[in-house]
GULUM-712496 format. One record per residue (C-alpha): residue in one letter; x, y, z. Coordinates in nm, 3 decimals, always signed. Example, Ala and Ser with C-alpha at 12.3 -4.5 7.8 and 13.67 -1.06 7.14 Angstrom:
2
+------+---------+---------+---------+
: resn :       X :       Y :       Z :
+------+---------+---------+---------+
:    A :  +1.230 :  -0.450 :  +0.780 :
:    S :  +1.367 :  -0.106 :  +0.714 :
+------+---------+---------+---------+
This chain:
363
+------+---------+---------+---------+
: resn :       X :       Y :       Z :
+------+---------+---------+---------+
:    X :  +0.007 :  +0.822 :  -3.410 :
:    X :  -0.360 :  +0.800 :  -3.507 :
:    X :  -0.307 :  +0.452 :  -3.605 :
:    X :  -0.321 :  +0.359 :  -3.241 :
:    X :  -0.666 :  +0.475 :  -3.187 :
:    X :  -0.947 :  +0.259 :  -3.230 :
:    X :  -1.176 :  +0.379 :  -3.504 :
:    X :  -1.418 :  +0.604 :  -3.395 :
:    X :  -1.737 :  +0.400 :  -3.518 :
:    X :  -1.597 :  +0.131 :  -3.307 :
:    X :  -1.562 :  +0.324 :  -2.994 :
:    X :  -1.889 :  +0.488 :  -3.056 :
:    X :  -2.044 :  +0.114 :  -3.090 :
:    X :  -1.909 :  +0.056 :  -2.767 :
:    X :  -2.043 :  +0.340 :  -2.603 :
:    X :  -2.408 :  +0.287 :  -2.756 :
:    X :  -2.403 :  -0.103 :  -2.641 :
:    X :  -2.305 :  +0.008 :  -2.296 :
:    X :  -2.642 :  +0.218 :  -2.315 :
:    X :  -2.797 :  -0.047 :  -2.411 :
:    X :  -2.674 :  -0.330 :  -2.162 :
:    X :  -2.703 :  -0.121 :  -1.874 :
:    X :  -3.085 :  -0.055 :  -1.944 :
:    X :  -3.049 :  +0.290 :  -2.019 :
:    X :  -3.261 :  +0.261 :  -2.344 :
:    X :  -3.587 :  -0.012 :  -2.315 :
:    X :  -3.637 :  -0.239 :  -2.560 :
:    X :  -3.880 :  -0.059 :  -2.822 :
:    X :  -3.764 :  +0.287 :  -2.660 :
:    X :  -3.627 :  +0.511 :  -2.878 :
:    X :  -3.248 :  +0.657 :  -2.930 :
:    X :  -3.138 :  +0.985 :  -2.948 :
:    X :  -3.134 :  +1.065 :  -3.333 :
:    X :  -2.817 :  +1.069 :  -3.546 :
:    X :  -2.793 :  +1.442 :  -3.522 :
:    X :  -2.809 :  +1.409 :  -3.096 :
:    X :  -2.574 :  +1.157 :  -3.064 :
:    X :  -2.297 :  +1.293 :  -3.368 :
:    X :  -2.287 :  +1.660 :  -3.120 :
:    X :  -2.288 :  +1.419 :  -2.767 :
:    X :  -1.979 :  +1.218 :  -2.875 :
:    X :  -1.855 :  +1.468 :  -3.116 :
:    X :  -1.818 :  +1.258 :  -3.426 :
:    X :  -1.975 :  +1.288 :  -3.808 :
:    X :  -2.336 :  +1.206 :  -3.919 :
:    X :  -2.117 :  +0.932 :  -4.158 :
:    X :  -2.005 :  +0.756 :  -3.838 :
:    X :  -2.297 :  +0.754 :  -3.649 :
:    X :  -2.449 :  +0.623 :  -3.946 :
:    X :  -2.200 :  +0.360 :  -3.992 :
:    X :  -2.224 :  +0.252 :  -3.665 :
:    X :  -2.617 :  +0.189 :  -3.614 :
:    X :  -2.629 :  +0.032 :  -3.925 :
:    X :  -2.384 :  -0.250 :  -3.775 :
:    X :  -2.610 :  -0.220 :  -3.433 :
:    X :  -2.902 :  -0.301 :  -3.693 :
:    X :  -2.763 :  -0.566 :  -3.887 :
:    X :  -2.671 :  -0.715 :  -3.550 :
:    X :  -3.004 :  -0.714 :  -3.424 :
:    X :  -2.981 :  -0.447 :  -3.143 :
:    X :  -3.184 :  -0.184 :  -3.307 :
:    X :  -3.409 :  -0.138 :  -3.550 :
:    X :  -3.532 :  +0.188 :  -3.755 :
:    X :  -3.889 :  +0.305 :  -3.828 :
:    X :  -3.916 :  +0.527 :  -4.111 :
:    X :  -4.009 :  +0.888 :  -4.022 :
:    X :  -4.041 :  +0.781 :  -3.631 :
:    X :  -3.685 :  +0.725 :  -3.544 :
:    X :  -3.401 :  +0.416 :  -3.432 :
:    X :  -3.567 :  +0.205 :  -3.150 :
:    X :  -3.427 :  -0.047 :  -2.957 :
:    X :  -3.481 :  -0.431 :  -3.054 :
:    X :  -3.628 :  -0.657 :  -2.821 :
:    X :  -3.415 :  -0.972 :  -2.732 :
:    X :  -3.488 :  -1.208 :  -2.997 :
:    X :  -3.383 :  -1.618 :  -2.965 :
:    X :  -3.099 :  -1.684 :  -3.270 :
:    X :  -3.012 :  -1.348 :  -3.330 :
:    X :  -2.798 :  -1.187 :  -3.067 :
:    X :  -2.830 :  -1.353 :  -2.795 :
:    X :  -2.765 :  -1.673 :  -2.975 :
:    X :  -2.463 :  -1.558 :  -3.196 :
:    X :  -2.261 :  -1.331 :  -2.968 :
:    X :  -1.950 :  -1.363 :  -2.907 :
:    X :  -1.774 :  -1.138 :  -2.575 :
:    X :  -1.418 :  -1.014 :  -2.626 :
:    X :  -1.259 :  -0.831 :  -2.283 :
:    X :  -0.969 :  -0.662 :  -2.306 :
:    X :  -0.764 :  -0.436 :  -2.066 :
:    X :  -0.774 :  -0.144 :  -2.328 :
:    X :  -0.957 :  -0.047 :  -2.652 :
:    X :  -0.833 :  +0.231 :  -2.778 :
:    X :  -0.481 :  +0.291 :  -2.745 :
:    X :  -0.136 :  +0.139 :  -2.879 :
:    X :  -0.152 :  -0.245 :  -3.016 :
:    X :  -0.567 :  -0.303 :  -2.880 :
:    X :  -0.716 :  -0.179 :  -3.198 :
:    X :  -0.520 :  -0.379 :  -3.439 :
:    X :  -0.644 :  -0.684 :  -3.180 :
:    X :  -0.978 :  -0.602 :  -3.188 :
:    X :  -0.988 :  -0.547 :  -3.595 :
:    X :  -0.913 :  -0.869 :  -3.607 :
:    X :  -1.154 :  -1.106 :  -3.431 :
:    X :  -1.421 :  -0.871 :  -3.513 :
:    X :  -1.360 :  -0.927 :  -3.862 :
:    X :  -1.357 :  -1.320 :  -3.820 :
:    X :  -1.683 :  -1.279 :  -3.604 :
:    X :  -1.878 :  -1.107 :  -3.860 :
:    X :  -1.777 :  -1.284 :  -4.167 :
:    X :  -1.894 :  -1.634 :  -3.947 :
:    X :  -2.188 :  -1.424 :  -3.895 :
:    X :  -2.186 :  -1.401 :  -3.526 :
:    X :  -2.156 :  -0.999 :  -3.349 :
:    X :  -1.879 :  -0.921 :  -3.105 :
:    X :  -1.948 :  -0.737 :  -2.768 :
:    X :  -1.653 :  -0.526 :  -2.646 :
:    X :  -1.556 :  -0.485 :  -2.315 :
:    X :  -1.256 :  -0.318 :  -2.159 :
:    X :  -1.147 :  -0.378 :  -1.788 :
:    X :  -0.906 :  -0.060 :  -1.826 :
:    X :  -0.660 :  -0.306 :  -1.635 :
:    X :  -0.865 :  -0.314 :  -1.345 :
:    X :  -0.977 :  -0.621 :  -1.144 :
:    X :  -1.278 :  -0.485 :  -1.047 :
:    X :  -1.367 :  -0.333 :  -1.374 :
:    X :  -1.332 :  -0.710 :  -1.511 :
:    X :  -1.535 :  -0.854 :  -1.251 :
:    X :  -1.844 :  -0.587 :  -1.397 :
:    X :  -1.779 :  -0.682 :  -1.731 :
:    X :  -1.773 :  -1.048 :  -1.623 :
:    X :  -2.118 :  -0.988 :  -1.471 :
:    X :  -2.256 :  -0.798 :  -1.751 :
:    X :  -2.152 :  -1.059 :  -1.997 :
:    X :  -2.308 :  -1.332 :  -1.754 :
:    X :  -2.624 :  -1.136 :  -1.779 :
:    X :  -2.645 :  -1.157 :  -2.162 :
:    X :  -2.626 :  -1.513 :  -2.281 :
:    X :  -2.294 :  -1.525 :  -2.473 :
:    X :  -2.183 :  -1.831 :  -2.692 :
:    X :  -1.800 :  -1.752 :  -2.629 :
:    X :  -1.566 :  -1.538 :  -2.497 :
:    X :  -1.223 :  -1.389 :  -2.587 :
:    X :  -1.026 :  -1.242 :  -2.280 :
:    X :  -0.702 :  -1.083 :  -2.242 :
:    X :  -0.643 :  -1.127 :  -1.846 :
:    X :  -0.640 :  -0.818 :  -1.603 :
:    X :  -0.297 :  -0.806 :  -1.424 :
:    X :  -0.242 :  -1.173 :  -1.534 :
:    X :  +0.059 :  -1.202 :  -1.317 :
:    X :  -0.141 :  -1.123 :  -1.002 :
:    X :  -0.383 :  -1.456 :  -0.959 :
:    X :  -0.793 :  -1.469 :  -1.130 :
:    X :  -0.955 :  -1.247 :  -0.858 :
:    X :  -1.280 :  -1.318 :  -1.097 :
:    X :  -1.214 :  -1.718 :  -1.099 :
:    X :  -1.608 :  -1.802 :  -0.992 :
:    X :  -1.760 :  -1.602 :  -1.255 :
:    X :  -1.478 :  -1.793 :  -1.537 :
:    X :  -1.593 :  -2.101 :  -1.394 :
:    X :  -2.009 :  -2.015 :  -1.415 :
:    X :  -1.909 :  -1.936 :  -1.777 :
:    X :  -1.718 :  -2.268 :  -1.856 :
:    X :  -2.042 :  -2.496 :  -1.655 :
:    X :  -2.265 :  -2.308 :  -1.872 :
:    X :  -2.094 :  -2.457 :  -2.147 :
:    X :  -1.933 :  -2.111 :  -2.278 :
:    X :  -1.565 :  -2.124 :  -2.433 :
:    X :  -1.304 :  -1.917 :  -2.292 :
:    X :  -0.981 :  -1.803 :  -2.515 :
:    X :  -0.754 :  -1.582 :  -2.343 :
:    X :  -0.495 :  -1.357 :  -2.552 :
:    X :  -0.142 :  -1.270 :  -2.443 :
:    X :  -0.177 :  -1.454 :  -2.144 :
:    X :  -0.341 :  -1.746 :  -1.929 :
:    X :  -0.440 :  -1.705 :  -1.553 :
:    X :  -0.205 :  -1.946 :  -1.374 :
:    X :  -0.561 :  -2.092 :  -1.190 :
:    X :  -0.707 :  -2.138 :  -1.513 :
:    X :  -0.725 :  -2.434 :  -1.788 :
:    X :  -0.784 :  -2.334 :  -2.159 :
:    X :  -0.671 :  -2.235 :  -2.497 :
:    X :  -0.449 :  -1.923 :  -2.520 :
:    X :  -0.304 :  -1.712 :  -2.817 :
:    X :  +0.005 :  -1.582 :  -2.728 :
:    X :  +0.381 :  -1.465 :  -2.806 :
:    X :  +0.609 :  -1.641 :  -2.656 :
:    X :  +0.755 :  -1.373 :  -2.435 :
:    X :  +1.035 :  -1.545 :  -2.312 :
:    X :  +1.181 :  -1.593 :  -2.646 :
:    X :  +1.144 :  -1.236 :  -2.722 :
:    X :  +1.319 :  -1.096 :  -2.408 :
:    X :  +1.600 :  -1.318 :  -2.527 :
:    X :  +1.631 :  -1.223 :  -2.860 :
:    X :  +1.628 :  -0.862 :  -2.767 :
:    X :  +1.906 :  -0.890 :  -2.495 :
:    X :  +2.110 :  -1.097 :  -2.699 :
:    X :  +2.080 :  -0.808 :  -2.964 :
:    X :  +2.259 :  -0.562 :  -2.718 :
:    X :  +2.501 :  -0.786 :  -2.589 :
:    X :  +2.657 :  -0.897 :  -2.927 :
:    X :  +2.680 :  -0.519 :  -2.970 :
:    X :  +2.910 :  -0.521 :  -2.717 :
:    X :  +2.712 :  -0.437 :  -2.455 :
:    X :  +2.871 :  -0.576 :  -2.088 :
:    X :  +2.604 :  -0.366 :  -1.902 :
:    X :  +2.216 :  -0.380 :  -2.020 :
:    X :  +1.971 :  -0.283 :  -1.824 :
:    X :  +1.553 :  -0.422 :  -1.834 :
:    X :  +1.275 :  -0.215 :  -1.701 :
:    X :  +0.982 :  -0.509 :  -1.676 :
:    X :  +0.635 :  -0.497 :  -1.552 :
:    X :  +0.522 :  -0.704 :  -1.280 :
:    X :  +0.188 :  -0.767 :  -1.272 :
:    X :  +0.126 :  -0.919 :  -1.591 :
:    X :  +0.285 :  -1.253 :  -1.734 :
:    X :  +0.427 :  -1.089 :  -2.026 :
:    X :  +0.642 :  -0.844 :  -1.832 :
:    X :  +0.765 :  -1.197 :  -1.644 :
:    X :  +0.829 :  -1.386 :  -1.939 :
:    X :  +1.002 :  -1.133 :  -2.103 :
:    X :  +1.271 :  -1.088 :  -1.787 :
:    X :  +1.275 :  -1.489 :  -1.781 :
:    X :  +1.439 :  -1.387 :  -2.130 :
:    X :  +1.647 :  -1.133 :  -2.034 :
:    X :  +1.844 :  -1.358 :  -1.738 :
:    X :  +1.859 :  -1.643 :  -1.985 :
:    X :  +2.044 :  -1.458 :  -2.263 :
:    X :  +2.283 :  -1.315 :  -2.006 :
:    X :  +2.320 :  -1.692 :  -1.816 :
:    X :  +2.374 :  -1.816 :  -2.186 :
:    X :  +2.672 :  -1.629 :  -2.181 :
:    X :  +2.799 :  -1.666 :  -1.830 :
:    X :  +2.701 :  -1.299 :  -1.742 :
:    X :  +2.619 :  -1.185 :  -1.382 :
:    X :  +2.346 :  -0.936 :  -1.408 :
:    X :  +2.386 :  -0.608 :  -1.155 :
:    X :  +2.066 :  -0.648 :  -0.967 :
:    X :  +2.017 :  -0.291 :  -0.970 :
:    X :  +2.019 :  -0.315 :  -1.364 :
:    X :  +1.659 :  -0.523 :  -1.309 :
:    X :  +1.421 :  -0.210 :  -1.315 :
:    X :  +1.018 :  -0.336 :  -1.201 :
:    X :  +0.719 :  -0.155 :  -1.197 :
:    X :  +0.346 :  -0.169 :  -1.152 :
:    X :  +0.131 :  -0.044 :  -1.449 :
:    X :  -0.024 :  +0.255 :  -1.239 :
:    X :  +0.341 :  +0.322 :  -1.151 :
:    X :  +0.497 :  +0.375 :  -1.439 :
:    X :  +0.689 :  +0.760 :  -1.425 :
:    X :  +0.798 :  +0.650 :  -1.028 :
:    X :  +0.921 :  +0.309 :  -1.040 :
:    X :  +0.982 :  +0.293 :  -1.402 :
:    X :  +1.096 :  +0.622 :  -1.587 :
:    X :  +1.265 :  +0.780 :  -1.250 :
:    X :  +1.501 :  +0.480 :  -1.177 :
:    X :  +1.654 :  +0.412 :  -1.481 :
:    X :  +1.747 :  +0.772 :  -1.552 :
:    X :  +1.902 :  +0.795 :  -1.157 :
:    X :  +2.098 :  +0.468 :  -1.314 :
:    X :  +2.215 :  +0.646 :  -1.598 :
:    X :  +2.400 :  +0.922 :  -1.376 :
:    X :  +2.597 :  +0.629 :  -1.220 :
:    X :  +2.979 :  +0.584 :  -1.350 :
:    X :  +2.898 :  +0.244 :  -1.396 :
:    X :  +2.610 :  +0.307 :  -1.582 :
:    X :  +2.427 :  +0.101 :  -1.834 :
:    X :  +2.488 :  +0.146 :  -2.204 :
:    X :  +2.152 :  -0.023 :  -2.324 :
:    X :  +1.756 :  -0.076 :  -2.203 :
:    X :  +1.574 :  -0.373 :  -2.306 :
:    X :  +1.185 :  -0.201 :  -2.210 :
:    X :  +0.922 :  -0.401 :  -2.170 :
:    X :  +0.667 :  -0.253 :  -2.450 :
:    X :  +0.721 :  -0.017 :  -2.741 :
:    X :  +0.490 :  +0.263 :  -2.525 :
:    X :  +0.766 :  +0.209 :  -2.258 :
:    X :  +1.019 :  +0.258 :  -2.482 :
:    X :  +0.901 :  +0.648 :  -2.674 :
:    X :  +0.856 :  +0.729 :  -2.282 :
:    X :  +1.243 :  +0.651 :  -2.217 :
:    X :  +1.348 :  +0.792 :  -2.545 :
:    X :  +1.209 :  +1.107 :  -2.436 :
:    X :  +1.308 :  +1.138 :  -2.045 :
:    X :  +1.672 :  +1.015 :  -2.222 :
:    X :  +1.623 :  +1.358 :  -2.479 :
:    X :  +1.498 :  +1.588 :  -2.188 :
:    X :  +1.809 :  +1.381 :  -1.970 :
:    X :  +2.067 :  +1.526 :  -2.259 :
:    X :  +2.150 :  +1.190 :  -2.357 :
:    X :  +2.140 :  +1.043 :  -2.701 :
:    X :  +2.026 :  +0.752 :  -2.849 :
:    X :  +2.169 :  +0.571 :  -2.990 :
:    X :  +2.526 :  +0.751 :  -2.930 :
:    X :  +2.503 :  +0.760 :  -2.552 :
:    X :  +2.224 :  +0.462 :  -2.462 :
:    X :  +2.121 :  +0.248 :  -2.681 :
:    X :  +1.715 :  +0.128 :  -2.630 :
:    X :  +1.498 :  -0.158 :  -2.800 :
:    X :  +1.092 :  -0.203 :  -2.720 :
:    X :  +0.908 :  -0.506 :  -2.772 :
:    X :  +0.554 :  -0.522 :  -2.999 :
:    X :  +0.674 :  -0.330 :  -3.324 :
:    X :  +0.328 :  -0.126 :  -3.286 :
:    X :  +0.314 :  +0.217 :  -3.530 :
:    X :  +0.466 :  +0.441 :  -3.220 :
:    X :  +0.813 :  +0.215 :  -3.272 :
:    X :  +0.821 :  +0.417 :  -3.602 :
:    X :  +0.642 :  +0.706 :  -3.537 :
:    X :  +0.914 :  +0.879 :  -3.298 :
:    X :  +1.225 :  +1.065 :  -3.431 :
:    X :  +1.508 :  +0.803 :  -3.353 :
:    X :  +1.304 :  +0.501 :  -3.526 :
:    X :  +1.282 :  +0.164 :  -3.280 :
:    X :  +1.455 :  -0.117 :  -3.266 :
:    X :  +1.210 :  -0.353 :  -3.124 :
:    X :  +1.050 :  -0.694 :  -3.148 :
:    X :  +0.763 :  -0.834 :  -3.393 :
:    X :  +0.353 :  -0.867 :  -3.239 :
:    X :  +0.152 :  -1.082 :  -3.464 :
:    X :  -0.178 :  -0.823 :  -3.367 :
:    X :  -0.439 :  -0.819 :  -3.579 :
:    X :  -0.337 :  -1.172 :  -3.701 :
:    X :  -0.363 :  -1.266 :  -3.292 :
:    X :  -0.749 :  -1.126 :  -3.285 :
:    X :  -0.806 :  -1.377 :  -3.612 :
:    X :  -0.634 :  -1.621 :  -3.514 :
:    X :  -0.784 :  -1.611 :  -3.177 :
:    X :  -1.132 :  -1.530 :  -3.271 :
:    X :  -1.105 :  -1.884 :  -3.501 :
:    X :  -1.000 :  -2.087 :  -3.248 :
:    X :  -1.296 :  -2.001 :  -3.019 :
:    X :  -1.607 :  -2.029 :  -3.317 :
:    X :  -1.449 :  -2.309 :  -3.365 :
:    X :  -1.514 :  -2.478 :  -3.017 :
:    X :  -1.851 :  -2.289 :  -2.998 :
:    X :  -1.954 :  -2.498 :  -3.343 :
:    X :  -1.757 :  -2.810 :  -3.238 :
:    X :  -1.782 :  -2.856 :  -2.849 :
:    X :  -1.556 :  -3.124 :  -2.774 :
:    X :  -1.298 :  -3.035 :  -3.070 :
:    X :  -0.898 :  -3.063 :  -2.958 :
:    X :  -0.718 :  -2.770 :  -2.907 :
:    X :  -0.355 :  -2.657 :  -2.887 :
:    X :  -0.237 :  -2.296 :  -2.745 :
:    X :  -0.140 :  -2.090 :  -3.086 :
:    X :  +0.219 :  -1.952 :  -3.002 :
:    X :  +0.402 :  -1.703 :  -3.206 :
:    X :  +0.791 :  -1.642 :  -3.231 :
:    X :  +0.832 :  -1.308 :  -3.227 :
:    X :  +1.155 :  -1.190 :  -3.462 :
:    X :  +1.401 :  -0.865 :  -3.387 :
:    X :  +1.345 :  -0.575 :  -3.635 :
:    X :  +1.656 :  -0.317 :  -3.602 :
:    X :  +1.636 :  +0.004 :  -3.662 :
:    X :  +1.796 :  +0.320 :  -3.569 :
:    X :  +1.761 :  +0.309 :  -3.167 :
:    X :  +2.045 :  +0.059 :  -3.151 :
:    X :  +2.435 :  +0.045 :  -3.217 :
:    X :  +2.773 :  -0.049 :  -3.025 :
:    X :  +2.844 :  +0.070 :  -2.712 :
:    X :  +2.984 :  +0.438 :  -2.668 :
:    X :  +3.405 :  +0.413 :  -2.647 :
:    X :  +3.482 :  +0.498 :  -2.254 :
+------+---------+---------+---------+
């Protein structure tokens, strides 16, 4: 499980830039000490170490010897010039930190520093990160949309950023308002794949619980229909389980089980993430059902939870930390080259079975 958290320098670098970019440290003021801030954010004297020594290198503080860490005064070519903003709707849980690993490692080693954000899913959150980021001069920006399948509440401040000449690369997704490169998995193909798992199982009745307010919970029931359509299936519309992110345990978890008391009920869940899938495998436990013997579930991501849970997870492959590079490339690349082509980077995602998945129970 702790492979899903961020690591805690990273999270602590966070948390110090936020002091910093909301003007709660001067420049040439100086920082608690390493002591101070290791007992405020509970962490080692080795990570707070680690972590202003990055700050340092990056040119957002500098140390005096015997006096202290200070804060660095904006400086033309250093930061400001060579930043790069990444906003993302989470940082520290389930696939984000692989993400993030990434394009901060192909950041650095192009010797630019990368800004963190996180909108925690929230439109307004994003629009204060937006602002923030606005405020401090960045040369590019990586951006996983908020809510993607709900319209670019923020559109103005995306366009300010694109006249002033700053590239945008989203991840996952693209705002259907907006025009730009994306790095992404091609969701679609996934739901199919994972349907079409079940249903050559034997199958007749699977059932998808899908989020709705971003574009890869629609892509991935766009999948879903297809692979039953392929094969001349009707799907029960009652077997089409949506939900809203804050609404996960109501309109996601309570359903399905109320589905699985029905005589007709499904044998298999296609859920829409790997999180959403150890959720069901647990309300199935507490339920008294079994899995794979009485319903048979798949997730979609392969992050470490789809093996970290006692029935291991059938599920689907998420390029992550490959994703942050990959992404993190494509956007020096058009800060160093302007008016350079570019093509949205797509991956395939492939099925990887495990143990959560078998034939149908015999009626």
């Amino acid at each position: 499980m702790d492979e899903t958290r961020t690591p805690k320098y990273i999270r602590l670098k966070q948390e110090i830039l936020r002091w910093l970019q909301e003007g709660k440290y001067k420049p040439e003021e100086r920082i608690p000490s390493e002591n101070e801030i290791a007992e405020h954010f509970g962490v080692s004297r080795q990570t707070v170490r680690q972590t202003l020594g990055e700050l340092e290198a990056e040119g957002w503080l500098h140390r005096m010897r015997g006096k202290g860490t200070f804060v660095s005064p904006p400086r033309p070519g250093n930061r400001d010039g060579k930043r790069i903003g990444m906003l993302t709707t989470y940082i520290s849980d389930y696939i984000f930190p692989h993400i993030v690993r990434g394009a901060e490692a192909v950041v650095r080693r192009r010797g630019y520093s990368l800004l963190l954000s996180s909108t925690d899913n929230d439109k307004t959150r994003e629009l204060e990160c937006l602002r923030r980021i606005l405020g401090q001069s960045p040369c590019g920006l990586l951006v996983e949309p908020t809510k993607s399948a709900t319209g670019n509440a923020n559109l103005p401040y995306y366009l300010e950023l694109q006249r002033q000449g700053v590239p945008i690369v989203m991840l996952h997704a693209r705002y259907p308002e907006w025009y730009g490169p994306c790095v992404l998995v091609d969701d679609e193909r996934g739901g199919a794949l994972a349907t079409e798992h079940l249903l050559s199982l034997g199958h007749a009745r699977v059932a998808g619980i899908f989020k709705t307010d971003d574009l890869q919970g629609v892509g991935r029931l766009k999948g879903y229909l297809a692979a039953h359509r392929k094969r001349g299936l009707a799907v029960d519309p009652s077997f089409v389980v949506r939900y809203a992110t804050e609404t996960v345990e109501e309109e996601a978890i309570a359903p399905t089980l109320e589905l699985l008391r029905r005589p007709d009920r499904p044998t298999a869940l296609f859920c829409y993430n790997d999180q959403l899938a150890v959720k069901m495998l647990d309300a199935l436990r507490q339920a008294g059902f079994t899995v794979p013997g009485d319903v048979s579930v798949v997730g979609f991501d392969d992050s470490p939870l789809a093996t970290a849970t006692e029935v291991k997870l059938t599920t689907l492959t998420h390029p992550k930390e490959e994703l942050g590079m990959r992404a993190a490339e494509l956007l020096l690349d058009l800060v160093e080259r302007p008016q350079a082509e570019w093509e949205d980077i797509v991956y395939e995602p492939k099925l990887v079975v495990r143990d959560s998945t078998a034939a149908p129970p015999s009626p």
